[in-house]
mmJSON file of the N, C-alpha and C atoms, coordinates in Angstrom:
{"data_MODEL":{"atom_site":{
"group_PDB":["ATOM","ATOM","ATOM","ATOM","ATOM","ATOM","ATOM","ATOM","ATOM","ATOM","ATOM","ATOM","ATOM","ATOM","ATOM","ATOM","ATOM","ATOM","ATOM","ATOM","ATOM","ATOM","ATOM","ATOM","ATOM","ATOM","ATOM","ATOM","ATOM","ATOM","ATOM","ATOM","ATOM","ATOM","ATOM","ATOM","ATOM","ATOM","ATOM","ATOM","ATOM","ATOM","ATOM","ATOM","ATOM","ATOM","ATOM","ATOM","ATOM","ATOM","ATOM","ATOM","ATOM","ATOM","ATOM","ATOM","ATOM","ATOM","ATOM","ATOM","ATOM","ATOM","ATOM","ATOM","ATOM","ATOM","ATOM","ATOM","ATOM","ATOM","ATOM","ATOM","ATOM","ATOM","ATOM","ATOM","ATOM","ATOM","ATOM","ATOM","ATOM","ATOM","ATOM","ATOM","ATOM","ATOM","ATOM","ATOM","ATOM","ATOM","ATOM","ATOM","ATOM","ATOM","ATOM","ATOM","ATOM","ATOM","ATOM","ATOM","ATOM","ATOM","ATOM","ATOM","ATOM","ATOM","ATOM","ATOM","ATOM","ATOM","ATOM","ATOM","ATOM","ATOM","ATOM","ATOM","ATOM","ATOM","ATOM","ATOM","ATOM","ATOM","ATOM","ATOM","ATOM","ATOM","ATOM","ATOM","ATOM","ATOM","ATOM","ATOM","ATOM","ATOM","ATOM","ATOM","ATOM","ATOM","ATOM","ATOM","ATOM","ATOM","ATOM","ATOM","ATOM","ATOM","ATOM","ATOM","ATOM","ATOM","ATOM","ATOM","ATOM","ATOM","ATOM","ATOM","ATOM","ATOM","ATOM","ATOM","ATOM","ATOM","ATOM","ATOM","ATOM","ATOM","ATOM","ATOM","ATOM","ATOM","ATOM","ATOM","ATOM","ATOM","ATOM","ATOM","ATOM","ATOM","ATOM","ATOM","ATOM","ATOM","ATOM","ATOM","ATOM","ATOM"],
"id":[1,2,3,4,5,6,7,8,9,10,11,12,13,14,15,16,17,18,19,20,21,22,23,24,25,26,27,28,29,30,31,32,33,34,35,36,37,38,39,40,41,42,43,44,45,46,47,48,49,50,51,52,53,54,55,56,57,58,59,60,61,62,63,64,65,66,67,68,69,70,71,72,73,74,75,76,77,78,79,80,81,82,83,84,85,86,87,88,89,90,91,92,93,94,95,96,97,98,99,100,101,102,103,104,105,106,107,108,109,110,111,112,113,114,115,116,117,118,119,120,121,122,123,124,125,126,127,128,129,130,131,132,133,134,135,136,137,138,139,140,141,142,143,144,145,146,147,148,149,150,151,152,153,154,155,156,157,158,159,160,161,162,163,164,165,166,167,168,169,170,171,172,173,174,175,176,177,178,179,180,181,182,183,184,185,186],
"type_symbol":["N","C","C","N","C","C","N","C","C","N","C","C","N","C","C","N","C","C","N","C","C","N","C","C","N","C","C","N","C","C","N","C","C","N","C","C","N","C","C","N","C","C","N","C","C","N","C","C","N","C","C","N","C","C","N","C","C","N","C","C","N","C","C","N","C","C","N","C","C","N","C","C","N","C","C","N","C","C","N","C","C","N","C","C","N","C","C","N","C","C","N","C","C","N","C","C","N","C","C","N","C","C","N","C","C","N","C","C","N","C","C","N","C","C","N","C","C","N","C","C","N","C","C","N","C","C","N","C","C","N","C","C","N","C","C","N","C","C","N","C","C","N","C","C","N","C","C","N","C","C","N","C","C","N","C","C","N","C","C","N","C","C","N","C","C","N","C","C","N","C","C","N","C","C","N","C","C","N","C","C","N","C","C","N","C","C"],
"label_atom_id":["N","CA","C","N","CA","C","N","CA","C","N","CA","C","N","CA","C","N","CA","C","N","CA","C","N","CA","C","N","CA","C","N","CA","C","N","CA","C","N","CA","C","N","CA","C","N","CA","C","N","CA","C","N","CA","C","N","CA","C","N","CA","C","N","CA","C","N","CA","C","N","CA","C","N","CA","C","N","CA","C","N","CA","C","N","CA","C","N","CA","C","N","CA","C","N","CA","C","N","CA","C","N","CA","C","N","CA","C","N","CA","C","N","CA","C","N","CA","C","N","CA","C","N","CA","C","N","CA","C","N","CA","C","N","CA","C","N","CA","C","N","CA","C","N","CA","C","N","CA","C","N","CA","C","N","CA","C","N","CA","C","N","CA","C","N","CA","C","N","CA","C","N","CA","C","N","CA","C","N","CA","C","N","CA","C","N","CA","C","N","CA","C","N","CA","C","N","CA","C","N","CA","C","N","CA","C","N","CA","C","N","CA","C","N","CA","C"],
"label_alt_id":[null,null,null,null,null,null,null,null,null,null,null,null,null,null,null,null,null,null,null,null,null,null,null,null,null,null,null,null,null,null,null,null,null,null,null,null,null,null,null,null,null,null,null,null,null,null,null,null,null,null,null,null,null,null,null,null,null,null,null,null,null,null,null,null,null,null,null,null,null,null,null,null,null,null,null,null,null,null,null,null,null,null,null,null,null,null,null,null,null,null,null,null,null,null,null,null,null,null,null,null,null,null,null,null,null,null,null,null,null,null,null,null,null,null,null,null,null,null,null,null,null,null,null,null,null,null,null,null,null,null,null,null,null,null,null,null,null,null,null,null,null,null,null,null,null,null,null,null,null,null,null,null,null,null,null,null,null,null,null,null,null,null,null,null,null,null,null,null,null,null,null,null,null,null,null,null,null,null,null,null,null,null,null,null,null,null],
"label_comp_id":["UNK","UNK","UNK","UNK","UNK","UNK","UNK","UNK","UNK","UNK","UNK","UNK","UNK","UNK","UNK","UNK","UNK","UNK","UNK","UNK","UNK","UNK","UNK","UNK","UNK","UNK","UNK","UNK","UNK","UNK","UNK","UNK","UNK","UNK","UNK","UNK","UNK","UNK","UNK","UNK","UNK","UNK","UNK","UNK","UNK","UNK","UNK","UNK","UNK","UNK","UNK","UNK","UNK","UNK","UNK","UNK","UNK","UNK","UNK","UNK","UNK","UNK","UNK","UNK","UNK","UNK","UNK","UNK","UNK","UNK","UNK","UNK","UNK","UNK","UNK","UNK","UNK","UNK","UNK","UNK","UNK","UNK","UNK","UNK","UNK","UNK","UNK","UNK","UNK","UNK","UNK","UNK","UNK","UNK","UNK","UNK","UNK","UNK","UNK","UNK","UNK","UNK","UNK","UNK","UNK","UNK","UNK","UNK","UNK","UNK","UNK","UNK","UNK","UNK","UNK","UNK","UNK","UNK","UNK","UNK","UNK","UNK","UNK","UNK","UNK","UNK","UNK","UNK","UNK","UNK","UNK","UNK","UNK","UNK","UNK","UNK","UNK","UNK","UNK","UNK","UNK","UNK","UNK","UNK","UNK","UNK","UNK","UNK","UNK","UNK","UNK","UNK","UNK","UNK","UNK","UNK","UNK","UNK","UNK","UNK","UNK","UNK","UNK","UNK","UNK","UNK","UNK","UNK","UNK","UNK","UNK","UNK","UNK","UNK","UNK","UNK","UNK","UNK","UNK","UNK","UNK","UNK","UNK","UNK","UNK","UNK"],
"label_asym_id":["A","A","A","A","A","A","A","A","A","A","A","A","A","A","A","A","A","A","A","A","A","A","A","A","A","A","A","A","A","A","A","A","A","A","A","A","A","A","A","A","A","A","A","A","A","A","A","A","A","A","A","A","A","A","A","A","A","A","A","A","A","A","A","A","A","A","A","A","A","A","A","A","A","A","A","A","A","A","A","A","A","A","A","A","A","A","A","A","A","A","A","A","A","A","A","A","A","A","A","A","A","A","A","A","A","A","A","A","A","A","A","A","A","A","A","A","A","A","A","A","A","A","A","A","A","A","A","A","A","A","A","A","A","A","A","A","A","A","A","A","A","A","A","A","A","A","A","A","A","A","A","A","A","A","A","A","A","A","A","A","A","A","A","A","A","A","A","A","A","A","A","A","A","A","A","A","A","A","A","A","A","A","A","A","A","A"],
"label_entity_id":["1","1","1","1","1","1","1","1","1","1","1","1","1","1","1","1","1","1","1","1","1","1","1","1","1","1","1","1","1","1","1","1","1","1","1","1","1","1","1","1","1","1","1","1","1","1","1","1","1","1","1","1","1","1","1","1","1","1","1","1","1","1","1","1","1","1","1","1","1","1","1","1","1","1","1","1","1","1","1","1","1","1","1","1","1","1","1","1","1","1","1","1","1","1","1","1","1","1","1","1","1","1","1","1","1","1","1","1","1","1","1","1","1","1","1","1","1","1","1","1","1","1","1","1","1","1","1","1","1","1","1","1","1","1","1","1","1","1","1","1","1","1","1","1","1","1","1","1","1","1","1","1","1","1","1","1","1","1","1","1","1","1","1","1","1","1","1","1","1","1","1","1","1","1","1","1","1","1","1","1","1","1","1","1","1","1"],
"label_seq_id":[1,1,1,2,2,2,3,3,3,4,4,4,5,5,5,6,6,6,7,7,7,8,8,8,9,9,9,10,10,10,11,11,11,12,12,12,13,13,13,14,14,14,15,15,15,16,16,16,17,17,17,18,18,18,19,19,19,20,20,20,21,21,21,22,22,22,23,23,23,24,24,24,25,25,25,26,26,26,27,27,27,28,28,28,29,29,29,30,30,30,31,31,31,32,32,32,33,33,33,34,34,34,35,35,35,36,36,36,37,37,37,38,38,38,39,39,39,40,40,40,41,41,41,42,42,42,43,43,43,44,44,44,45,45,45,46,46,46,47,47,47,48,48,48,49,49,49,50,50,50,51,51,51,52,52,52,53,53,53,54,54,54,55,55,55,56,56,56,57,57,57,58,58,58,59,59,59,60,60,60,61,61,61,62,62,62],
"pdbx_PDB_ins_code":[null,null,null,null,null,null,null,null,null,null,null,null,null,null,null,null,null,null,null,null,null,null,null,null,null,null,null,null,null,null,null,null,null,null,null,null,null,null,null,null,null,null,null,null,null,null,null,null,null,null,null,null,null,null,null,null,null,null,null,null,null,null,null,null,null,null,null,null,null,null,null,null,null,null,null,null,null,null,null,null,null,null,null,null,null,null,null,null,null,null,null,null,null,null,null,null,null,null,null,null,null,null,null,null,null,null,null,null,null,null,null,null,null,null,null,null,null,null,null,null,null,null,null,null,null,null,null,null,null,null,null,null,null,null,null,null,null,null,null,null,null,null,null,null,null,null,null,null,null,null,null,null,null,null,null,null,null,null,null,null,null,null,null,null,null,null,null,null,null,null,null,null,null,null,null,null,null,null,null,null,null,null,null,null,null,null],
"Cartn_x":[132.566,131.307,131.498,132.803,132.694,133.137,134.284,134.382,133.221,132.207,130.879,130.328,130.53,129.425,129.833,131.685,132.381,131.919,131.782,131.811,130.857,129.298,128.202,128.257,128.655,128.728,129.615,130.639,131.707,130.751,130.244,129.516,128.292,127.625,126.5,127.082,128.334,129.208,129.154,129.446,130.36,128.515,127.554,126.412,126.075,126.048,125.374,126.444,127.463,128.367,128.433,128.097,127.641,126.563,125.463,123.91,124.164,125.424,125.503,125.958,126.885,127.94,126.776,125.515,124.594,123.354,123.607,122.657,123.31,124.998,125.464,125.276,125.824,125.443,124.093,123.035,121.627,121.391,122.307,122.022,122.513,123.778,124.672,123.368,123.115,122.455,121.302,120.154,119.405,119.574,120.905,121.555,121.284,121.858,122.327,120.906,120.134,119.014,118.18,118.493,117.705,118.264,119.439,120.085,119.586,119.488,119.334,117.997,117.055,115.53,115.553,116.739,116.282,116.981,117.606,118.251,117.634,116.58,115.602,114.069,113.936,112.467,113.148,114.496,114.482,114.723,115.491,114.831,113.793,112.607,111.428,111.181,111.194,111.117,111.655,112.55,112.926,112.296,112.157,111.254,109.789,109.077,108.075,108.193,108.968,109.251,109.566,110.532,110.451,109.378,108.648,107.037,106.154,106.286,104.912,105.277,104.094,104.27,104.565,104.862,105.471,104.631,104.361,103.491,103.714,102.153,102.045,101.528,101.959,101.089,100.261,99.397,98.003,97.923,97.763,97.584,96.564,96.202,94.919,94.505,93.484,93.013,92.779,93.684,93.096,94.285],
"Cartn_y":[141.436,140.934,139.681,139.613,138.074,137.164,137.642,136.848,136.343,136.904,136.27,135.49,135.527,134.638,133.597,133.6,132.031,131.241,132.07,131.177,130.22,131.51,130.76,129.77,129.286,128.541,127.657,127.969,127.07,125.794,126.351,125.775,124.667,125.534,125.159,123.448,123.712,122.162,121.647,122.101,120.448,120.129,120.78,120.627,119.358,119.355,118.888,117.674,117.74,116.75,115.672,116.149,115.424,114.691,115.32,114.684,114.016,113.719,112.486,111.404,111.868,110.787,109.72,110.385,110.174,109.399,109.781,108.551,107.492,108.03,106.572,105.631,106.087,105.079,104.06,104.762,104.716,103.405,103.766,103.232,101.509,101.618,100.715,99.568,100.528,99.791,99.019,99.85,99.111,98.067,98.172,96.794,95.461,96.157,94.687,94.31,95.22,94.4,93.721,94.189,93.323,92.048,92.158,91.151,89.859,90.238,89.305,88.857,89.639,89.708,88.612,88.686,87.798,86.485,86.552,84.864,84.232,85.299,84.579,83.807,84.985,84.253,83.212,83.178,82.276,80.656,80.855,79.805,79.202,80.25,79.971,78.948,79.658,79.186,77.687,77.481,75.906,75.093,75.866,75.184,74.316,75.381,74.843,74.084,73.939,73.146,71.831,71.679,70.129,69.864,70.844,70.205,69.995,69.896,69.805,68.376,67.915,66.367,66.202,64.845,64.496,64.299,64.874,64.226,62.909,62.502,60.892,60.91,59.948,59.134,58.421,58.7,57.811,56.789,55.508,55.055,55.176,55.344,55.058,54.284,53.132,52.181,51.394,52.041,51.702,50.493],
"Cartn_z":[57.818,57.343,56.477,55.237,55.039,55.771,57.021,57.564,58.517,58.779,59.349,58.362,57.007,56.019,55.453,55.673,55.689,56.992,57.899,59.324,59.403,59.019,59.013,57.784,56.686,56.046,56.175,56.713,57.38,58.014,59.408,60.216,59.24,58.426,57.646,57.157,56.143,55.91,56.994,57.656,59.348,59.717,59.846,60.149,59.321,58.052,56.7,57.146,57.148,57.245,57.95,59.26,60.595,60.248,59.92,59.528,58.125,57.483,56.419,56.965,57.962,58.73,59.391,60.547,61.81,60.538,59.136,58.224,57.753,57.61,57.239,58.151,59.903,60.796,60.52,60.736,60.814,59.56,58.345,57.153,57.411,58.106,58.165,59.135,60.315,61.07,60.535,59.94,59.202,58.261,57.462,56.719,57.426,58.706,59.696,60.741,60.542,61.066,60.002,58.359,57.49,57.338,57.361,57.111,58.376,59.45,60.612,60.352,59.928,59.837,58.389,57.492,56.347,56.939,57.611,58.164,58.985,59.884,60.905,59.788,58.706,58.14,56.976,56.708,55.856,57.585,58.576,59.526,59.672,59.556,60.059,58.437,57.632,56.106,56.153,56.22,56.139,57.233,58.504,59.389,58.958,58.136,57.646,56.668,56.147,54.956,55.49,56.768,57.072,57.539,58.353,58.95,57.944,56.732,55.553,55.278,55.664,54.897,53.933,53.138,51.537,51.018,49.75,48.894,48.292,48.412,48.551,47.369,46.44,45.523,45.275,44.893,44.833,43.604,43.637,42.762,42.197,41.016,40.448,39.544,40.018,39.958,38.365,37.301,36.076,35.612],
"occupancy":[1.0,1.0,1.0,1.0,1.0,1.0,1.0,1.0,1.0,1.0,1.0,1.0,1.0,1.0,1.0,1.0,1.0,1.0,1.0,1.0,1.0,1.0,1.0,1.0,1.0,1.0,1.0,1.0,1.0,1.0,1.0,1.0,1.0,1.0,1.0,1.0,1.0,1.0,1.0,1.0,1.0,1.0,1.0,1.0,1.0,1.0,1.0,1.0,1.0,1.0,1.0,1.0,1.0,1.0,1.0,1.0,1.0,1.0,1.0,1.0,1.0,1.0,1.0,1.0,1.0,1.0,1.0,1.0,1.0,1.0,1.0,1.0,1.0,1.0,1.0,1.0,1.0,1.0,1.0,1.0,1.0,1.0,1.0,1.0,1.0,1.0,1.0,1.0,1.0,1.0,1.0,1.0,1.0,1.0,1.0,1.0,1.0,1.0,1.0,1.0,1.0,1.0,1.0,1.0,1.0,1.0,1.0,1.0,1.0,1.0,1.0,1.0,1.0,1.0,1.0,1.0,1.0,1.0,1.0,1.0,1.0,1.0,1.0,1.0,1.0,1.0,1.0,1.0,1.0,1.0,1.0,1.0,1.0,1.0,1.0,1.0,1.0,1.0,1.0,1.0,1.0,1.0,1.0,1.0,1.0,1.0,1.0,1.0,1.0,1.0,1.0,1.0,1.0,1.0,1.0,1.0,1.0,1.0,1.0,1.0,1.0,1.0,1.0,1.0,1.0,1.0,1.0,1.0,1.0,1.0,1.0,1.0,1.0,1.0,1.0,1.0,1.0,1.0,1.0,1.0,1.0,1.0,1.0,1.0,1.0,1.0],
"B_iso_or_equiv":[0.0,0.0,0.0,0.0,0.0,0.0,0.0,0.0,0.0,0.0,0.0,0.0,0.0,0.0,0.0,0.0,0.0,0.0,0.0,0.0,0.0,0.0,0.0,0.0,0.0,0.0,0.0,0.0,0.0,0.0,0.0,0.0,0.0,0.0,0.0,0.0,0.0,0.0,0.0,0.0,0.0,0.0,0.0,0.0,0.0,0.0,0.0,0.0,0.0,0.0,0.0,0.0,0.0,0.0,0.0,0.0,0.0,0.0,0.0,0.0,0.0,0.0,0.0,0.0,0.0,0.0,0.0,0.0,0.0,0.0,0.0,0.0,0.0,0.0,0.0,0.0,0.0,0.0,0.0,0.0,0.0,0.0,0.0,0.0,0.0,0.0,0.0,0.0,0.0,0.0,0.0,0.0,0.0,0.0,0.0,0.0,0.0,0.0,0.0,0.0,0.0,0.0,0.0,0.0,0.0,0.0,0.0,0.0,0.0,0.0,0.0,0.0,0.0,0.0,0.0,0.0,0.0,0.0,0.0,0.0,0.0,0.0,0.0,0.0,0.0,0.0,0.0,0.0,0.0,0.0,0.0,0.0,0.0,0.0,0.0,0.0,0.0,0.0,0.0,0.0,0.0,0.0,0.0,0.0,0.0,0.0,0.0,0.0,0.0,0.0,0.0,0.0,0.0,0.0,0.0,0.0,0.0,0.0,0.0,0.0,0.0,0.0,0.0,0.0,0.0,0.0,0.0,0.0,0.0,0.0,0.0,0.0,0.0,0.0,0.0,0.0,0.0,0.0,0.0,0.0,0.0,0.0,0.0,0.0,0.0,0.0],
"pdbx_formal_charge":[null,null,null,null,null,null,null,null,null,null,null,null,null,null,null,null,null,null,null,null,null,null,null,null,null,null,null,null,null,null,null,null,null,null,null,null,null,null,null,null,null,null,null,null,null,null,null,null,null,null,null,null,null,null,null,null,null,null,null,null,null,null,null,null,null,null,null,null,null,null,null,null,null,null,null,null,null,null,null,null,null,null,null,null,null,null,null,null,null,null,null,null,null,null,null,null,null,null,null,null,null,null,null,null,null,null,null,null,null,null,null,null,null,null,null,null,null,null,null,null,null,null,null,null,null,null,null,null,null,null,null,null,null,null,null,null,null,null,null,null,null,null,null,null,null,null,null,null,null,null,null,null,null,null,null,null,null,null,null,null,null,null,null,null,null,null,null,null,null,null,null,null,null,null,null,null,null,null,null,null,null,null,null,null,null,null],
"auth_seq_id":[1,1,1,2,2,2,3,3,3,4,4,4,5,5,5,6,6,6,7,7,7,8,8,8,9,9,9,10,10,10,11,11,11,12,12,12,13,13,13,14,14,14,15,15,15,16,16,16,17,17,17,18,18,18,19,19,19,20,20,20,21,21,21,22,22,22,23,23,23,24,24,24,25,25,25,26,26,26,27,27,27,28,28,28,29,29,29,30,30,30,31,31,31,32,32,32,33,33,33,34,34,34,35,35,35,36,36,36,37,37,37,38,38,38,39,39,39,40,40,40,41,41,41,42,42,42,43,43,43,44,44,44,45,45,45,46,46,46,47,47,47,48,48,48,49,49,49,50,50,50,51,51,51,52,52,52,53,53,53,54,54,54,55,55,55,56,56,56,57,57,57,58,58,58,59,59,59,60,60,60,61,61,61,62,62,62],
"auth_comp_id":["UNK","UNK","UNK","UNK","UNK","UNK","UNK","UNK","UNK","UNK","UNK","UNK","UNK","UNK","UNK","UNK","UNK","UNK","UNK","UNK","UNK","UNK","UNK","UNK","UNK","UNK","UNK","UNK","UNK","UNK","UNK","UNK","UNK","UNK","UNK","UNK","UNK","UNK","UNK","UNK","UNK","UNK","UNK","UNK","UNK","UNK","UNK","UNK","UNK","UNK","UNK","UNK","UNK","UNK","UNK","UNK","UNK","UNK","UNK","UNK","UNK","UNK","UNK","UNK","UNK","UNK","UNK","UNK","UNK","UNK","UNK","UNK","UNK","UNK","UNK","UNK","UNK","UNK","UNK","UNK","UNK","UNK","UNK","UNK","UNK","UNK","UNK","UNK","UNK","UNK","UNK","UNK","UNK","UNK","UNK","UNK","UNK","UNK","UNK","UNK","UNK","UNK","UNK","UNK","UNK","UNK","UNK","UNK","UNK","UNK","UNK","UNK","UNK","UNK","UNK","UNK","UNK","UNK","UNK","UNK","UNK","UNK","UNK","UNK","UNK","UNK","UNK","UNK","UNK","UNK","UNK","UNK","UNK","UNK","UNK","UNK","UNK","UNK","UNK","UNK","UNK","UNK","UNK","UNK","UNK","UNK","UNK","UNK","UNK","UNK","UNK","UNK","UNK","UNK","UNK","UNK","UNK","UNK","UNK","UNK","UNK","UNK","UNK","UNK","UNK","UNK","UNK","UNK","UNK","UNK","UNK","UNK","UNK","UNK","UNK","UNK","UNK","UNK","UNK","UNK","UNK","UNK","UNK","UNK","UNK","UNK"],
"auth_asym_id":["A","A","A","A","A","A","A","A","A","A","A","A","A","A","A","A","A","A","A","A","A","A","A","A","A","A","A","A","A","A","A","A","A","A","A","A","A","A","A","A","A","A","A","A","A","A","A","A","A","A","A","A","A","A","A","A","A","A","A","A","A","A","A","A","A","A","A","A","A","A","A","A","A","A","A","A","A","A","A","A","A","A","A","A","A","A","A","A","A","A","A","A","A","A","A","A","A","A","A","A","A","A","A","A","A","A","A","A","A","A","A","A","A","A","A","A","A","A","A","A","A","A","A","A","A","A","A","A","A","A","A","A","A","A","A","A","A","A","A","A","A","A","A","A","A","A","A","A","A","A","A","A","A","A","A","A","A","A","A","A","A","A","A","A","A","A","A","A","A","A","A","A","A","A","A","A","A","A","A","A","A","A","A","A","A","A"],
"auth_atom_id":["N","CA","C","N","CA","C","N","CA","C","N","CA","C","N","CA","C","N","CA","C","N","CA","C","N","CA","C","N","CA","C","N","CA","C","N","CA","C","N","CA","C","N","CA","C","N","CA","C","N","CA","C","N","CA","C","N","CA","C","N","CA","C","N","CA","C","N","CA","C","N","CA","C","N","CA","C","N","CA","C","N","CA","C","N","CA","C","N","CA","C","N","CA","C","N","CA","C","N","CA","C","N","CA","C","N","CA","C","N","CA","C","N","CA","C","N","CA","C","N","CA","C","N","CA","C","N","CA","C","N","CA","C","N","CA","C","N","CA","C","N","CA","C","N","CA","C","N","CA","C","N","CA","C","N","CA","C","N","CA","C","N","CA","C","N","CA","C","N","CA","C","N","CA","C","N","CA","C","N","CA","C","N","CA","C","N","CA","C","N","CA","C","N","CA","C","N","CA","C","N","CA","C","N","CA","C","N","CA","C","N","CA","C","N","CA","C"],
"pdbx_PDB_model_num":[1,1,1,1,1,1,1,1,1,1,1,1,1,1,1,1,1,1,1,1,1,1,1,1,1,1,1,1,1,1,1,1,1,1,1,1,1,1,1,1,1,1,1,1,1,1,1,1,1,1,1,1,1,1,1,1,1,1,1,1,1,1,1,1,1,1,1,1,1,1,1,1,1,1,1,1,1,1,1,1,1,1,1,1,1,1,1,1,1,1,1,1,1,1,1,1,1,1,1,1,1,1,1,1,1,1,1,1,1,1,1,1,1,1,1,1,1,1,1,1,1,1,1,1,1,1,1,1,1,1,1,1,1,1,1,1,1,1,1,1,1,1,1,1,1,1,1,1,1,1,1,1,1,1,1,1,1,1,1,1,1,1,1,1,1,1,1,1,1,1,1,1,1,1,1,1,1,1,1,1,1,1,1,1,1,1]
}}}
């Protein structure tokens, strides 16, 4: 009988273990799509920045 209640807890760890390992993946992955996602809007970001015209100075007339 304890050897049935190590087993099932045995198992219970490698379970828990697995499902930390299958979030680190998951975790890693999401890193690397923020990361791509912050290098594409900072692209777009400088994009618009060369398309904005210069501010012009106005003389005024005094």
């Amino acid at each position: 009988m304890l050897l049935n209640e190590f087993l099932k807890e045995h198992r219970k760890v490698h379970e828990l273990e697995q499902a930390r390992a299958d979030e680190q993946r998951e975790i890693a992955e999401l890193k690397q799509q923020v990361k791509a996602q912050t290098t594409a809007i900072q692209k777009v970001s400088n994009q618009l920045e060369l398309s904005r015209p210069s501010p012009q100075l106005i003389a005024n007339g005094r």
